[in-house]
N, C-alpha and C positions, 0 to 999 in steps of 0.2 A: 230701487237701488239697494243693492244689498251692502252689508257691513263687518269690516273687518276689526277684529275686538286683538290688538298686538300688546302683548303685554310680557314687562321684561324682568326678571326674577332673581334671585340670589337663592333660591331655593325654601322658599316658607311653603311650606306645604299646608298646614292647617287654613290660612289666608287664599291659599289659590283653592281648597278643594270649596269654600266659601264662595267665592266669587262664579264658578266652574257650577256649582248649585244653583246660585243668582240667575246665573246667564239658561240654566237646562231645559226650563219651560219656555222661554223668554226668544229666543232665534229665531229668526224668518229661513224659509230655505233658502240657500245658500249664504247668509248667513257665517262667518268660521272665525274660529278662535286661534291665536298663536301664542304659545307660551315659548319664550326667550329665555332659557335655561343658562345662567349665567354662573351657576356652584348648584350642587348635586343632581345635578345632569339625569341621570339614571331614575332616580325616585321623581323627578317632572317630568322626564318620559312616558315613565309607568302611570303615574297620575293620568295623563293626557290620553291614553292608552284604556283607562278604564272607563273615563266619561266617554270619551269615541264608543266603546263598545253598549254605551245607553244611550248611543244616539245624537250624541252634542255633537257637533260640526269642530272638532277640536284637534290640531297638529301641535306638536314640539321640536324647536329647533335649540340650537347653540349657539351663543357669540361670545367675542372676548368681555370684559368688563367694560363698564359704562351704559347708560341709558339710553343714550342717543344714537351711540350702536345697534344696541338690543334691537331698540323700534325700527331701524333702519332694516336690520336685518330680519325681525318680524315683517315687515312691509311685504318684501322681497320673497318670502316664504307663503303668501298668501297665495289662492288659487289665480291665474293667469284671468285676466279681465279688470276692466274701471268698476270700483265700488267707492265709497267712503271708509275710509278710517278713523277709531278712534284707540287709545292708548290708557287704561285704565291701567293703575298701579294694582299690584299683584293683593294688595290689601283691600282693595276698591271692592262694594258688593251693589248689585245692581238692584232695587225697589220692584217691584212687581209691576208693568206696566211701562215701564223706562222705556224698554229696547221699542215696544210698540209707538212709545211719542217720537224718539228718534225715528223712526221709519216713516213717520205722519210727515215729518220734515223733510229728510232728506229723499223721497221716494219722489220727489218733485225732481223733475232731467233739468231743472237750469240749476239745483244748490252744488255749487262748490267749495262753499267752507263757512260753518258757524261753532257756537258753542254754548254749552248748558253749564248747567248752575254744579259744582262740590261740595258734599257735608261732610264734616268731621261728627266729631261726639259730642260738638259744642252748639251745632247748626251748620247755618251756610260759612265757606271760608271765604267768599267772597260775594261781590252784588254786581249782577249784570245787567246795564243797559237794558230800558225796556223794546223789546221788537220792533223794529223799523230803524233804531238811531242806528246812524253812520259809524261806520269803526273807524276809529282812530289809534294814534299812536299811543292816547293815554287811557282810552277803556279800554284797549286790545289787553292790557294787564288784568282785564276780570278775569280772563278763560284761563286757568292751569290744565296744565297737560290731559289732566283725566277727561276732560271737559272738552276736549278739541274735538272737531267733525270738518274731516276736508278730502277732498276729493282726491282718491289714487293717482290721480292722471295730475293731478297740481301739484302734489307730495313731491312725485317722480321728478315733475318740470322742474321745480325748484331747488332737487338734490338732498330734499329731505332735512333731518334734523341737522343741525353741525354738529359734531362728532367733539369736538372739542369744545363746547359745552353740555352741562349739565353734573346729575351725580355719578362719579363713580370717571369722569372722562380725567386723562391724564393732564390739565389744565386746572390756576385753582375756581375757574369761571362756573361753578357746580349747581347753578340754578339759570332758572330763563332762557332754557332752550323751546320750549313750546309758545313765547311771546316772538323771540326772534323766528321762529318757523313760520307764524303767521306775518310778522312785518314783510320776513319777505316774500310770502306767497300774494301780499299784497300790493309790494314793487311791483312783483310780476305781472299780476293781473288787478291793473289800480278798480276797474270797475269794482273790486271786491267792497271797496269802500262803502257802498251803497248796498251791497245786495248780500251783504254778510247777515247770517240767519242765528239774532239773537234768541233763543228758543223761551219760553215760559219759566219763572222760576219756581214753577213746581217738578218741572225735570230738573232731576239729581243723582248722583251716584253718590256712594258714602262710603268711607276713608277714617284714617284719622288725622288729627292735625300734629302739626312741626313738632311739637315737645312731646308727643305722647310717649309715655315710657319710658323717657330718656333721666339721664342721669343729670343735675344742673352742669358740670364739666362740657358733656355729650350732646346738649341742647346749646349750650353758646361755640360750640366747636362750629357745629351745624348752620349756626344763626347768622356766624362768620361768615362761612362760607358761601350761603343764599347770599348774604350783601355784597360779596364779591361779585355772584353772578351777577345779580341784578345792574351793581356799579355798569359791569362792562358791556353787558347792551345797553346801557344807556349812550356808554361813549362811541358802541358799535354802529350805531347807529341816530347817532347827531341830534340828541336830543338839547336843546336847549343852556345854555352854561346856568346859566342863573338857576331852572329847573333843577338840573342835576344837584349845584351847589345845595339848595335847598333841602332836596331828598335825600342829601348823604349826612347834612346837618339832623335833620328828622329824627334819623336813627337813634339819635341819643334817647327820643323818645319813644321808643319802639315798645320797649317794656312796660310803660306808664298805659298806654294804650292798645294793649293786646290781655285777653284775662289768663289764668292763671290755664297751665303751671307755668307761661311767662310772667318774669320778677322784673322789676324798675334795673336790676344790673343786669338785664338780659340788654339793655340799651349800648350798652357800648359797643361788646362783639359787634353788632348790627352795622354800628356806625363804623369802624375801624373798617367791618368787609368792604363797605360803601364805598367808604374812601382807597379802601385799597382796588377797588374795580374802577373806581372813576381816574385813578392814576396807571391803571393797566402795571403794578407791582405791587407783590405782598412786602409786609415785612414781618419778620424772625421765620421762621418755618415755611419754605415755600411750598411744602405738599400738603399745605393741610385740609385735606376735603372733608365733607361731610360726613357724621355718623352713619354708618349706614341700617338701616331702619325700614 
């Protein structure tokens, strides 16, 4: 089964020619890359333009802003036929042997949707169920986006990412559009329940994590913002009251239990997004999205 590597940009070039190296040895034939030129258009053209011309499987297109566009409209931009996609942020660098474990996986004609492990500079940023456990509502939160593997023909069925969430989308819901893409490719097709393909967690791609770089202002704007996402597929999707209450109370603690450059007053933002996702309204400033990063 071959694989689509959609990835949606603001234009970092130094990070995509990274990733675009990762991926140069690494391809199976047919195999292809789409970079989602979302700001300097022309220099991600030309980038995409010079790896094609060494042979990487690699096109560039355009969308308006937001992520879940981007990927939407990366999808859409791959070559015509059923493959697997996955969605690596434009920072993301792929380990020597990666692309080769994903193809051990998905090259099997019954896999329609699993997920692999994400490293920042600190390790893993999350812990994935060991191989065979059932996905559920509450592991389905180990897989972030970068980390998604689902079948083009299920993407399709299901409409894809929502469009109004995520970073960068005109809503303040600016996280957790790749949990709700899974939920509902799982409505979809419940069997996924069982046959969801936790892969090893020595497959990884690497990234960095939430605060890196950021300014403390720029990381609790951000931090907001995620807990808004997060708040509203919780409520998106019917999780639990008592649960929910719980996880939005949490947040206080968010900072206490994340290492540095998250601070013990990184907890509030967190909690305030939470609760402002779990009531589906912000308060003071309704546009306040994420840093972008």
């Amino acid at each position: 089964m071959n694989i689509g590597f959609v990835v949606t940009t603001l234009g970092r070039l130094d990070p995509l020619r990274s990733l675009l190296s990762s991926l140069e040895d690494q391809l199976h034939d047919g195999d292809h890359v789409v970079l989602v030129a979302q700001g300097a258009q022309d220099d991600v053209a030309a980038l995409a333009a010079e790896y094609a011309a060494r042979g990487v499987a690699v096109t560039a297109t355009t969308s308006g802003r937001g992520a879940s566009l981007g990927r939407n409209t990366g999808v859409a931009a791959l070559p015509a036929g059923d493959m697997v996609v996955t969605f690596p942020n434009d920072n993301t660098t792929y380990p020597a042997g990666t692309v080769a474990a994903l193809h051990a996986a998905v090259d099997d004609p019954r896999f329609r949707a699993g997920g692999f492990t994400s490293w920042d500079e600190r390790g893993p940023k999350t812990t994935l169920p060991a191989p065979g456990t059932p996905l559920d509502r509450y592991n389905v939160w180990s897989v972030i986006e970068m980390g998604i593997l689902l079948r083009r023909s299920l993407f399709d069925a299901v409409g894809g990412f929502d469009e109004n969430m995520g970073p960068g989308s005109a809503t303040p819901w600016q996280v957790a559009e790749g949990t709700d893409l899974l939920l509902r490719a799982e409505a979809h097709d419940p069997s996924l329940e069982k046959d969801f393909r936790w892969l090893p967690a020595a497959v990884h791609v690497d990234g960095i994590s939430t605060g890196f770089g950021l300014k403390a202002s720029e990381r609790r704007r951000k931090l907001r913002a995620y807990g808004r996402g997060t708040g509203h597929a919780f409520a998106k999707h019917g999780y639990p009251l008592w649960w929910r209450a719980a996880f939005t109370v949490a947040g206080l603690l968010y900072g206490v239990r994340n290492p540095k450059p998250i601070t013990a007053l990184d907890g509030w933002p967190m909690f305030v997004g939470r609760l402002e996702g779990a009531l589906g309204r912000t308060f003071g400033q309704a546009r306040m999205v994420s840093a972008t990063r």
